[in-house]
N, C-alpha and C positions, 0 to 999 in steps of 0.2 A: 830839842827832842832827839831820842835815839835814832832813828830814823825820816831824815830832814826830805822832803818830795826833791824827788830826780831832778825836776826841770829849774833847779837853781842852781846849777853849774854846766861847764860847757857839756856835751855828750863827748861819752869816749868814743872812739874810732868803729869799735862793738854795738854800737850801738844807733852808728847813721844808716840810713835807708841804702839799701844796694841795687842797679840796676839787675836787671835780667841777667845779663853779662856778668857781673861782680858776684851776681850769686851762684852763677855757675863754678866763676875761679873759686869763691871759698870752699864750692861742693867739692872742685879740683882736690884742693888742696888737702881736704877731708882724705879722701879715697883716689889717689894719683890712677890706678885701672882706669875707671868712666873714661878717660880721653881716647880709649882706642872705643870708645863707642860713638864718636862724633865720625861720622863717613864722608863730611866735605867742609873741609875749613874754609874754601875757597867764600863760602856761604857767608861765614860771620865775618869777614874780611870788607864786605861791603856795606855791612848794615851802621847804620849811625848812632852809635849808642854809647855811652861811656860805660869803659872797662873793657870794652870788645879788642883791642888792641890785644890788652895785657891777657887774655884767653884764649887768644890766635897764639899767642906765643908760649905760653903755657902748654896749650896741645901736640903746639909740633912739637916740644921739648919730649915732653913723655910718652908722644908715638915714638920718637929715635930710643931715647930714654927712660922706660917705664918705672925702671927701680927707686928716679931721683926722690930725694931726701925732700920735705918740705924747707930744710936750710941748706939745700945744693940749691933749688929752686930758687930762692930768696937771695942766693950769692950771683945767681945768673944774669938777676936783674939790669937795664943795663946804664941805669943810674942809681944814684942814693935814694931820690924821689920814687922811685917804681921798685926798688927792692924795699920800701918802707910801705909801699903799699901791699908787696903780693905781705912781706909780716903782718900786716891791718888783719887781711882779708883772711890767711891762716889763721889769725886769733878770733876771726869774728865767731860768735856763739849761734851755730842754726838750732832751730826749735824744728830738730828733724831727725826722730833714730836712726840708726846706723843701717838697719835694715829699709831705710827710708831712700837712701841718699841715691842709687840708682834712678828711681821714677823721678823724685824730685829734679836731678840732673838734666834727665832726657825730656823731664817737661820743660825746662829751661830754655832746652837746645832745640827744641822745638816752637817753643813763645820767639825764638831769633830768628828761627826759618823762615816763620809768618812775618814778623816782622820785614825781613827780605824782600821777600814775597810784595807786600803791603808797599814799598818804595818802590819797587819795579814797578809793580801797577800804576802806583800815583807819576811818577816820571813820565810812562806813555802817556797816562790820560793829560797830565800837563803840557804834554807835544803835540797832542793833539786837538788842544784845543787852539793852537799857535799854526801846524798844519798837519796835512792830511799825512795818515799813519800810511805806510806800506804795507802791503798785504801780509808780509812775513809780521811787522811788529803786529799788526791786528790778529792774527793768528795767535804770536804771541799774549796781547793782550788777554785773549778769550781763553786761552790755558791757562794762564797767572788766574783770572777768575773760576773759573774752573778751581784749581787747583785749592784757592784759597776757602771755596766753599766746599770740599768735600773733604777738607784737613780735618784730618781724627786726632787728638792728641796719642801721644805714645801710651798713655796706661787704660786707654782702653781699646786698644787695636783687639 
């Protein structure tokens, strides 16, 4: 047949599923601006996720660096293995217009916040089930909840 079904050969690189993380650096690499719209990288530094690495490092690049090139970027890399990845992720195809890629970004960077969020929570509530919280982490605790329930994504502020 002219056109044989997808799922009989391996998937291209375009076409595997991307974390939250992974789908940010592709937005990255889309539109290199969006990274001076992350206000605390300290944030995705902690979260467990793959690709969060290569998006912390992506960001401080083009806050020192905004102008770089997506093949400055890809040359930064600090192996062969992670400069073949940020080229994946440059080539991956979003199903996102151009006038898209803002929200879509910010709601990314915000699904990693929660996520943040969502580990600091479970960390405490796992110490304290082990022992008794201190009045600062209980404190803590009741803002991270707080916080988590009254999070408004960024496109509808």
């Amino acid at each position: 047949p002219a056109n044989p079904p997808e799922n009989t050969h391996s998937p291209s690189p375009s076409r595997l599923s991307l974390t939250t993380a992974e789908t940010a650096v592709a937005l990255l690499l889309q539109s290199p601006p969006l990274a001076a719209m992350v206000e605390d990288v300290s944030i995705l530094m902690t979260i467990d996720i793959r690709g969060k690495d290569l998006l912390v490092k992506l960001v401080e690049w083009l806050k020192k660096t905004p102008t770089l090139t997506t093949g400055q970027l890809i040359s930064r890399g600090s192996n062969h293995e992670e400069q073949q990845r940020i080229a994946e992720l440059a080539a991956h195809e979003l199903p996102i217009p151009a006038d898209g890629l803002k929200d879509e970004f910010l709601g990314a960077i915000h699904q990693l916040s929660l996520r943040h969020t969502d580990q600091q929570i479970n960390q405490l509530i796992e110490k304290a089930k082990k022992v008794n919280l201190s009045p600062t982490e209980k404190e803590t605790l009741q803002q991270l909840l707080q916080k988590k329930n009254t999070s408004i994504p960024p496109d509808q502020e």
